[in-house]
C-alpha positions, 0 to 999 in steps of 0.5 A: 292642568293640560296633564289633567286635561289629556288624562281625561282625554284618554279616558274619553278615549278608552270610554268611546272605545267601550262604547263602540263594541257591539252589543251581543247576545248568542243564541246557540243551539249548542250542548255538551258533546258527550250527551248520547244521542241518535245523530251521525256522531252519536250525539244530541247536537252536533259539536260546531258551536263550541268551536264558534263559541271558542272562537268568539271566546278569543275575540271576545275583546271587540264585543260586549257580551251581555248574553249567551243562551245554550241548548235553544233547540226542540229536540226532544232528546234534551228533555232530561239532560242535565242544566246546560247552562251550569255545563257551559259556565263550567266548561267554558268558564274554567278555560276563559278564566285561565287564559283572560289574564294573558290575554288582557295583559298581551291585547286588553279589553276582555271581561272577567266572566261571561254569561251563559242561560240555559234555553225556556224551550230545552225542557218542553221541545215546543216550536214557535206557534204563529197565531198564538199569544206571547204577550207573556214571558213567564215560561220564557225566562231566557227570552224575558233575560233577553228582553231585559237586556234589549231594554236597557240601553238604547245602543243597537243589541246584535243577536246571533242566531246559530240554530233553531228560530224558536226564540228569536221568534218568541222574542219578536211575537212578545215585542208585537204581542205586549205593545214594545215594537219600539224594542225591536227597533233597538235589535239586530239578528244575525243568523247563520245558515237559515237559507242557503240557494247552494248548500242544502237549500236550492234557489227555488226552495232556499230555506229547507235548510237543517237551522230553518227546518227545524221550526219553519214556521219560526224561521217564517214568521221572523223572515216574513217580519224583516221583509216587511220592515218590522225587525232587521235580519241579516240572513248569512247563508252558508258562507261560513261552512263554504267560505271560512271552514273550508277555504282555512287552513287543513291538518294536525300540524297546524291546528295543534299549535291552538292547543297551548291555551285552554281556548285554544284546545276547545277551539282545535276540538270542539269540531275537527273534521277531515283536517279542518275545525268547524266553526261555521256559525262563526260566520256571524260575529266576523260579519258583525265585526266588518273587517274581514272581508264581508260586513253587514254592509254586504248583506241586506236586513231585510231576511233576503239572502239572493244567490248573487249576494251569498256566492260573492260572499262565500267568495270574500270570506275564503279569501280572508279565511287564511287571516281569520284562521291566524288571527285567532291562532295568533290569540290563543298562543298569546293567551299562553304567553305570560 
């Protein structure tokens, strides 16, 4: 009886683990870098999001995953382009499942697969419209797979924000539209870098910034909707620009050794810059995770990001960037290890 009894103790054990990750759903702007376009690196979409996505990757064992949604973005250059979605299954989902069995051997916890959508809004490049009815989801089946997914438990569902607003904004106006508020209650937003008082943005003007610009009456609507109370926004800034790329590690001679793994390589060259890899919308899960220096509990829910709050966390997080950079290296050599 007490084997019994500690048997189903340590499964209550491991069951209360499970349960305690956060829930996530991604909403990236991210695309394959080899799609032409007319950007500074002739691409569509600059490649910083596939260094996060890696990176997440590697961490995926504190999370539970239940989406990720690619090519979120109204550039109209993706009118044509190919199913992002089968892109990033593919490219990631080939790195991901050769390296999960190393990694659940070494650390445990990682699910077999996880899933990407493609965006509702990639085909028709169209921006958030305030005024207009989103009581219906039919031209928004990636924003619908989201509200299905809030829906179905009531554990609090984290959404990272790593570009445009458009459908988080969607999102938020069909929960209003359709008489769900009570499911805005059960999310969270995390966004990176739409606001910044110093980096691209000014304290009089912080929101002419490239992720709010690029649908600002979106970018309005959600944080206007957190200052009244009606959905929590944790609005970053740029600390993971100027506190977690650019306080880490620099050179060849260290991001070479991320290469072992097929993770590890997506991660060294999705964004490697002046020595450096850019995973600046990294910044949201590591804040969600609250052990590396800067927590929620150090940004306000309310959209508001006031100079003080977002200096001082640039600060803590270029002082943790040193550990952050070696706890995924640590991974992604474990993820080549058998």
């Amino acid at each position: 009886m007490k084997l019994i009894g500690l048997t189903f103790l340590l499964f209550l054990t491991a069951l209360g683990n499970t349960a305690e990750k956060p829930r996530v759903w991604i909403i990236s702007d991210m695309s394959d870098s080899r799609l032409p376009g007319n950007n500074h690196r002739s691409t569509i979409n600059d490649p910083d999001d596939i260094s996060a996505m890696a990176g997440y990757l590697l961490m995926a064992n504190e999370f539970d995953t239940r989406g990720i949604t690619v090519t979120s973005t109204n550039r109209p250059d993706h009118r044509t382009t190919p199913d992002q979605a089968a892109w990033a299954n593919s490219f990631f989902g080939k790195a991901y499942r050769t390296d999960v069995a190393n990694l659940n051997k070494h650390l445990g916890g990682y699910p077999e697969s996880i899933q990407f959508f493609e965006s509702s809004i990639k085909k028709t490049a169209e921006k958030f419209r305030p005024h207009a009815s989103y009581a219906k989801l039919d031209r928004f089946p990636s924003v619908a797979a989201l509200l299905k997914e809030a829906k179905s438990s009531d554990q609090m569902l984290n959404i990272l924000c790593w570009g445009s607003l458009s459908e988080p904004a969607i999102f938020v106006k069909h929960c209003l539209d359709s008489d769900q508020e009570d499911v805005l209650k059960k999310v969270q937003f995390i966004a990176h870098w739409t606001s910044s008082s110093f980096h691209m943005g000014t304290k009089a003007n912080s929101e002419t910034v490239p992720n709010c610009a690029e649908d600002a009456e979106a970018c309005g609507f959600l944080k206007k909707a957190a200052h009244a109370g009606t959905i929590r926004y944790f609005e970053c800034g740029a600390i993971g620009q100027f506190g977690i790329v650019e306080g880490g590690p620099k050179g060849d001679a260290y991001f070479n050794q991320f290469k072992r793994s097929r993770i590890g390589k997506i991660f060294a060259e999705g964004k490697y810059v002046r020595g450096k890899v850019d995973h600046s919308d990294s910044a949201t899960y590591w804040v969600l995770l609250g052990k590396w220096d800067v927590g929620l509990d150090d940004l306000s829910p309310d959209g508001g990001n006031p100079p003080d709050t977002e200096k001082a966390n640039e600060a803590a997080f270029k002082k943790a960037s040193k550990k952050i950079h070696d706890e995924l290296l640590r991974r992604a050599k474990l993820a080549a290890t058998r």
